[in-house]
C-alpha positions as CSV (number, residue, x, y, z in Angstrom):
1,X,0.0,0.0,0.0
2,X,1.5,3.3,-1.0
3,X,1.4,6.1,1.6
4,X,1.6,10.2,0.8
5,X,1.8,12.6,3.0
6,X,1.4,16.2,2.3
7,X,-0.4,19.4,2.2
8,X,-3.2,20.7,0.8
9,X,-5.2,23.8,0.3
10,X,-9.3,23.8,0.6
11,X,-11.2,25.6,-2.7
12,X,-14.5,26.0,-0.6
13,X,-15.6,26.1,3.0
14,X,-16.2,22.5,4.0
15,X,-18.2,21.3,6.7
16,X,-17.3,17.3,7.5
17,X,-17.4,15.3,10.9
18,X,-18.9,18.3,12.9
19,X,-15.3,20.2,12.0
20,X,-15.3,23.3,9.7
21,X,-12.7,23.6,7.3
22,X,-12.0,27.4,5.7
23,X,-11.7,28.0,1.7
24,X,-7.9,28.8,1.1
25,X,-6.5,27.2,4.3
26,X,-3.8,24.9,4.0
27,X,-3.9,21.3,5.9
28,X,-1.5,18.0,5.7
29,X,-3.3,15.3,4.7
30,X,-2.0,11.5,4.9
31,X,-3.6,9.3,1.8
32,X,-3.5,5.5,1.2
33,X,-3.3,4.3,-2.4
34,X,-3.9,0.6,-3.4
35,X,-1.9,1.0,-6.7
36,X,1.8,1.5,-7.0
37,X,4.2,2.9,-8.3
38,X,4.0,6.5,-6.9
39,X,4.9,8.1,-10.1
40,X,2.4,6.2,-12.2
41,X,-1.0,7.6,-9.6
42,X,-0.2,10.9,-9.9
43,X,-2.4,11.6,-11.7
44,X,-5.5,9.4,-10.1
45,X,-3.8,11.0,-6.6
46,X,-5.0,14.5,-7.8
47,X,-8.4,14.0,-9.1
48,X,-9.3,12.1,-6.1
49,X,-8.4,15.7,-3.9
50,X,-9.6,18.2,-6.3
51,X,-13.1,15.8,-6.8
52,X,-12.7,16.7,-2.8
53,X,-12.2,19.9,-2.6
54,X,-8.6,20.7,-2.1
55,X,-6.0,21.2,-4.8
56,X,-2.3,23.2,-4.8
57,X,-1.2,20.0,-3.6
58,X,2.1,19.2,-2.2
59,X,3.1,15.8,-1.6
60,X,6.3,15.9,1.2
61,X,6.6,12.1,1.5
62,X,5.9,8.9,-0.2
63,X,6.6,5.1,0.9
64,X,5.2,1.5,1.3
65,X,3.1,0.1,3.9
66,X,3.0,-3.5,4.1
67,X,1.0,-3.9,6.9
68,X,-1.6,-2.2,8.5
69,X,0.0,-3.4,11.9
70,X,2.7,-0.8,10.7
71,X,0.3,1.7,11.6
72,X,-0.4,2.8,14.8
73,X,-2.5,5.4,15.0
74,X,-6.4,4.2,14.9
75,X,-7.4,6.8,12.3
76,X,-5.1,5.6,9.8
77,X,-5.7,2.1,10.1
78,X,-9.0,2.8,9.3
79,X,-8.1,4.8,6.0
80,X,-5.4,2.0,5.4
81,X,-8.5,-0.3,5.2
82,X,-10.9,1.6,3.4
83,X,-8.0,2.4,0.5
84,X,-7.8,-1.7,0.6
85,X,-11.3,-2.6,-0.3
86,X,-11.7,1.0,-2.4
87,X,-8.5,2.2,-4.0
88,X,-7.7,5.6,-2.3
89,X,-8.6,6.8,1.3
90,X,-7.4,10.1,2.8
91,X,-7.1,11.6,6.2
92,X,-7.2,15.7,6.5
93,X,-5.6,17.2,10.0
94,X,-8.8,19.5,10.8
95,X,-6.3,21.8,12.0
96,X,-4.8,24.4,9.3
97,X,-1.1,24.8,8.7
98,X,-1.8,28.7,9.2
C-alpha cells in the first residue's frame, strides 16, 4: 500500500465530521493508495483531492506500507483499510497549517 503525505489547500468552506474547514487554508493530509508505483498515480492522486475539494497539492513524503499493523494510529488504520477494499482513502488534519 502506497502512503503520501502532504499538504493541501481547501477551494471551498467544507463542513465534515462536525469540524469546519475554511476556503484557502492549507492542511497536511496523509492518503493511502492501493496502486503503486508513486509516479504512475499521480495523476489518479490529484483527481481524487480536487473531486474533494482541495487542490495546490504538495506531496512531502511517499513510501510503502506493508501492513496495516505498521500503523499505529487508529485513524489511519482505518483509512489504510478503506484504501484496501476501495483504492484511495485520505485523512485531513482539521487543524490548518496557518
Amino acid at each position: 500500500m502506497l502512503i503520501i503525505n502532504g499538504t493541501a489547500e481547501l477551494m471551498q468552506d467544507l463542513i465534515q465530521d462536525d469540524k469546519e474547514f475554511t476556503k484557502g487554508t492549507r492542511h497536511e493530509f496523509t492518503m493511502f493508495s492501493k496502486n503503486m508505483p508513486f509516479e504512475q498515480q499521480l495523476t489518479q492522486i490529484e483527481k481524487y483531492l480536487v473531486d474533494r475539494g482541495w487542490d495546490n497539492i504538495e506531496v512531502l513524503n511517499n513510501g510503502v506500507v506493508s501492513d496495516t499493523k505498521d500503523i499505529t494510529h487508529n485513524i489511519l488504520q482505518q483509512a489504510y483499510q478503506k484504501a484496501q477494499s476501495e483504492g484511495f482513502a485520505v485523512t485531513v488534519n482539521n487543524h490548518s497549517l496557518a
